[in-house]
N, C-alpha and C positions, 0 to 999 in steps of 0.2 A: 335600746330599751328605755336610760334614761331618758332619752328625747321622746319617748311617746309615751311617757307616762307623764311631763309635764306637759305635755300638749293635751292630755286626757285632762289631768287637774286645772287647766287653766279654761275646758270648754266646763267643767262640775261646777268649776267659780263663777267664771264670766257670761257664758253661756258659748253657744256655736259663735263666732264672730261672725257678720253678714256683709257680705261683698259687695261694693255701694255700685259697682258699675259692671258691665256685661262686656264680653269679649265683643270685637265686631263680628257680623253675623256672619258666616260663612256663605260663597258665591254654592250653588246646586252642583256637581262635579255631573261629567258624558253621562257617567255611569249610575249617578243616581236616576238623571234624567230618561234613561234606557227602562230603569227598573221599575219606574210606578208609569210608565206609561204601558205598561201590562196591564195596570187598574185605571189609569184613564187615558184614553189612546186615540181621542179627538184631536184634529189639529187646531192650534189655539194663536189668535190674533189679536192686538189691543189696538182701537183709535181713538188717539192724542189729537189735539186742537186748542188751540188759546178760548177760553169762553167767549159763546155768539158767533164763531168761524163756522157755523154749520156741522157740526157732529154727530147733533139730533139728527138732521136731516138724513146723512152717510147713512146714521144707524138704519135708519126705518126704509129706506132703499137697500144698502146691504144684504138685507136680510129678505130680500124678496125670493133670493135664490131658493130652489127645494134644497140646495145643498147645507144653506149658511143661515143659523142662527147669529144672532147679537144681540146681548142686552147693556144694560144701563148703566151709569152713575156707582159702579161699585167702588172707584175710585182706591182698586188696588195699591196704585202706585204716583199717586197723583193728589191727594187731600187728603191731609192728616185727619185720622191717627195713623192710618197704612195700612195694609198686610203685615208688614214688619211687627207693627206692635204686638201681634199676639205673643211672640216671643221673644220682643228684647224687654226685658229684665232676669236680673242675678242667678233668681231664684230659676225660673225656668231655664234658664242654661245652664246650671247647674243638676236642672233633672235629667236634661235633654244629654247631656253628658257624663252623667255619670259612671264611672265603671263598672260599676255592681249591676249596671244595666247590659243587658246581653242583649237585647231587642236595638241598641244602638251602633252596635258591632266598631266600640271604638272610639265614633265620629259625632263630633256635634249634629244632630240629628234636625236642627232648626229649619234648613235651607227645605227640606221634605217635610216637617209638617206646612208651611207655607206654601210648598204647591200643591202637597194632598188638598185642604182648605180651600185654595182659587180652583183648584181643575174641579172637584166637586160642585163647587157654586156654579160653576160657569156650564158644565156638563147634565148638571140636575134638568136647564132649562132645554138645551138639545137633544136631551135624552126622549121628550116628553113630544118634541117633534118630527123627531127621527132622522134629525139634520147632523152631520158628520164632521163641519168647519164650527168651532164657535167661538165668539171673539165679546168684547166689554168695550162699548166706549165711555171715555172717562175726558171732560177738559181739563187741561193741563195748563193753568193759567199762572200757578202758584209758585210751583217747584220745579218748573223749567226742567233742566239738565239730569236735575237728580231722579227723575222719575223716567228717565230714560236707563239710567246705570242701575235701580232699583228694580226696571223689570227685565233687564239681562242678568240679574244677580238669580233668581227665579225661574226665569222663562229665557233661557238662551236660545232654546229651539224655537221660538214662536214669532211672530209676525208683527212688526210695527207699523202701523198705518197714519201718516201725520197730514190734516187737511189744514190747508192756509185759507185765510179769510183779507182783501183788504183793511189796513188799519182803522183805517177813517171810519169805511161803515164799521166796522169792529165797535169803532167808539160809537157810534151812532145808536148801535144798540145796545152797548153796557149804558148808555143815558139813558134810556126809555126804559130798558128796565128797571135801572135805579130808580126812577122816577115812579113807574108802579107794583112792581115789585116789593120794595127796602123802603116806601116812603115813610118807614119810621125812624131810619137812622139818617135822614137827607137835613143838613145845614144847614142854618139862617139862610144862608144866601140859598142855595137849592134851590129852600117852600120860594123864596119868593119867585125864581125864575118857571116853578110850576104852576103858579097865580097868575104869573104874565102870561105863561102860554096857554093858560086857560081863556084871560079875559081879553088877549090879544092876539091871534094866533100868527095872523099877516106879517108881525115884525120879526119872525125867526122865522119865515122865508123867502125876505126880499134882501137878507144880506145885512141887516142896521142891528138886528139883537141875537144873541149866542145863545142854546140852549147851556152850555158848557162854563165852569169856571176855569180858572187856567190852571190850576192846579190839578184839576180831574183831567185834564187833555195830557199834563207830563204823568200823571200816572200810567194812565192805560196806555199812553203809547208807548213809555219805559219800558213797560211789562212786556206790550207785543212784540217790540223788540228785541228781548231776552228772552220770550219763548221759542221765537224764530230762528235767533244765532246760536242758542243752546239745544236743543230739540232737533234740529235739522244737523248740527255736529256730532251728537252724540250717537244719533239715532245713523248717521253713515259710518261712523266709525266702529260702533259695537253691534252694528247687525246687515250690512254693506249690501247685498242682494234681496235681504229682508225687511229690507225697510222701502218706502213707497210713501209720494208726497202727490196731493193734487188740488188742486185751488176749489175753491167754493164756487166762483164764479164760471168754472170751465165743468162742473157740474152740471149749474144751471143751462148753462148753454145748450150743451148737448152729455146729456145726463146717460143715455143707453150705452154711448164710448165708453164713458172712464168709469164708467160702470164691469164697463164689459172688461176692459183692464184690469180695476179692480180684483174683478173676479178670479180672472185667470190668475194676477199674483195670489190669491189665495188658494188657487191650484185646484177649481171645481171641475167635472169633466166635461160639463155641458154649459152652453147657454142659449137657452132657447128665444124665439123673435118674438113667442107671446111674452115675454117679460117686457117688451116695447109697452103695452097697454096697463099693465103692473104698474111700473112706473110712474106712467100721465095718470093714474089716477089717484099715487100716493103721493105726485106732488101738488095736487091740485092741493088739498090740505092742510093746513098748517094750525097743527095742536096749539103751538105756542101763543100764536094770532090770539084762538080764540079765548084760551088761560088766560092772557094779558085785559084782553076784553072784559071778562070777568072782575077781574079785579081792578080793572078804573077805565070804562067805555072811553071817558073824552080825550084822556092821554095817550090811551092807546091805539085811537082810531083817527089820531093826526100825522102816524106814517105809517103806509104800507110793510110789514114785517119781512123780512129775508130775503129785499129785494136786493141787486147791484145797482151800485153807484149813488143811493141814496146821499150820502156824506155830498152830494154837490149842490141840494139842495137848500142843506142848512150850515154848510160850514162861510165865517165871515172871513174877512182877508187874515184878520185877527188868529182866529183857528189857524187858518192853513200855514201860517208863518211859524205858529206853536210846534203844529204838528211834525212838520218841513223837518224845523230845527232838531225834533228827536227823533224822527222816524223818515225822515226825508230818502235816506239811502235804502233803505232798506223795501224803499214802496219800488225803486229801482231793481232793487237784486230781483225781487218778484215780480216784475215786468208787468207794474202796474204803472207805473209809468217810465217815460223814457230819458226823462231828465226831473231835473230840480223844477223847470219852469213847467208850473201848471198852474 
C-alpha cells in the first residue's frame, strides 16, 4: 500500500512519466494470421525490385489475369515512414497493450492492426474487380534486407515476388531519370554533362564522353548489389517456396512463360491463350516513356526506355571498369555475363 501511494503522489507531482522508447513490435503469431483472415481472406503477394528493374512493368502485366489484381507504390515495407510507423511510438503501445483493455486479450495488439490496415488497402482495390489474388509492387532500393524481415514480420503467409534488372542498364536509367525527372537537385557537374548532351549528343555514343560521374556509377551499383545479396537471402530464407525471382530481360523475351509462371506460383486456376494478345498490346506502351517526354522531350528521346542491353551503348572503358570493380561478380551470379571479361 505504501508503494502505491508514493507512486500515486509522485504521478499528483510529477505528472504520468512518459516512456521515451516502444517495445519492438511484435512478429503476427499462426493464430492471429488464421483470425482476421475471416475478415480479409484474399491471397496476398508483394513485388520487390531495385528501382528501374522493371516492376512497373510486372505490375501492369500481372494483373492482366481475371484472377489477380495489383497496385502501386504503397511502399508497405520498402520506404520510409512504413506500415510500421502507425504504431511504433510509446504512447500507442501503451494503448495497444493495456490491461484494462479486454478487446486486446492480453497481447500487444500492434502486429493486427498493421495487417487489418494493409489487407484493407490492398483488398478495397480487388474488391471493386472481383479479383481474389491481390498483391502491391513497391521498389526496394533503399532498405534492402530489412524490408524483406518487415513483411514476414506482418505477412508470413503471403508471397514475395523479387524481379532483377541488369546493373548497367539499371544505372542507365536511374541517369536519365535523374536527369529529367530530379533536375533540380543534379550538381555543377550533372547541369553540365546535361548541356553537353544537349549540345553534343554523338560524344556519349561513340565511347570518348560518360553520361555518368564516377561517383554516381559507385552509388548505384553499391546499392544493386546490396539489394541483390540482401533480398535474394532473406527473401529464401524467411519465405523458401514462397518466394520467386525472374529477370527483366527474360520477361521481355518471352513475356507469356514467365508470366505463366508467375501466375501459377500465385496459385490462379486458369490461364487462358487470349491473355497472349493482353499482353502484346500492354507491352507495346510504355507510361513511363511518355511521363519522361513530358517533362523534357530532348533528354528523354536520346534513349529508347526499358530496352535490354542499352548500357552498351553508352558505357566508356572508363564506366565498365567502375562498374566491373563493384558489381562485376555479381552481373556473373545472374548470368549476365560469364566472366569478368566483357
Amino acid at each position: 500500500m505504501f508503494s502505491r501511494f508514493k507512486s500515486a503522489a509522485r504521478i499528483l507531482i510529477k505528472g504520468d512519466p512518459k516512456k521515451k522508447k516502444r517495445n519492438p513490435i511484435p512478429a503476427i503469431t499462426p493464430e492471429e494470421v488464421a483470425e482476421i483472415k475471416h475478415f480479409f481472406s484474399r491471397e496476398k503477394f508483394f513485388i520487390f525490385g531495385h528501382a528501374r528493374s522493371g516492376t512497373t512493368l510486372l505490375m501492369r502485366l500481372v494483373r492482366l489475369h481475371p484472377e489477380v489484381h495489383c497496385d502501386y507504390q504503397a511502399h508497405y515495407f520498402t520506404r520510409r515512414p512504413l506500415l510500421k510507423s502507425l504504431v511504433d511510438s510509446p504512447e500507442i503501445e501503451e494503448w495497444l497493450t493495456r490491461k484494462s483493455n479486454r478487446w486486446n486479450q492480453g497481447r500487444d495488439l500492434s502486429p493486427l492492426v498493421l495487417r487489418a490496415a494493409a489487407d484493407f488497402i490492398m483488398e478495397r482495390g480487388a474488391a471493386k474487380e472481383d479479383k481474389r489474388i491481390v498483391g502491391d509492387k513497391s521498389p526496394s532500393s533503399t532498405i534492402h534486407g530489412q524490408s524483406v524481415r518487415d513483411m514476414v514480420a506482418v505477412y508470413p503467409d503471403a508471397k514475395l515476388v523479387y524481379i532483377v534488372r541488369d546493373g548497367r542498364d539499371v544505372l542507365i536509367s536511374e541517369r536519365f531519370r535523374n536527369f529529367v525527372e530530379e533536375s533540380k537537385f543534379l550538381r555543377a557537374e550533372d547541369k553540365r554533362i546535361v548541356e553537353e548532351l544537349r549540345r553534343n549528343p554523338d560524344q556519349f555514343t561513340n565511347g570518348t564522353r560518360s553520361i555518368f560521374t564516377e561517383v554516381f556509377i559507385r552509388r548505384v551499383a553499391k546499392g544493386w548489389v546490396a539489394n541483390l545479396q540482401e533480398i535474394e537471402g532473406e527473401g529464401q530464407r524467411l519465405f523458401g517456396k514462397n518466394y520467386f525471382t525472374l529477370r527483366y530481360e527474360d520477361l521481355l523475351d518471352d513475356p507469356f512463360n514467365e508470366l505463366t509462371r508467375l501466375w501459377k506460383f500465385l496459385g490462379v486456376k486458369k490461364i487462358d491463350q487470349a491473355l497472349v494478345e493482353k499482353i502484346k498490346d500492354e507491352m507495346a506502351s510504355n507510361p513511363d516513356e511518355e511521363w519522361q517526354a513530358q517533362r523534357d522531350e530532348g533528354i528523354a528521346s536520346f534513349l529508347p526506355k526499358g530496352q535490354a542491353g542499352n548500357w552498351q551503348k553508352l558505357f566508356t572503358a572508363k564506366d565498365k571498369s567502375i562498374f566491373k570493380e563493384v558489381a562485376g561478380e555479381m552481373l556473373v551470379k545472374w548470368k549476365y555475363e560469364k566472366d569478368s571479361n566483357w
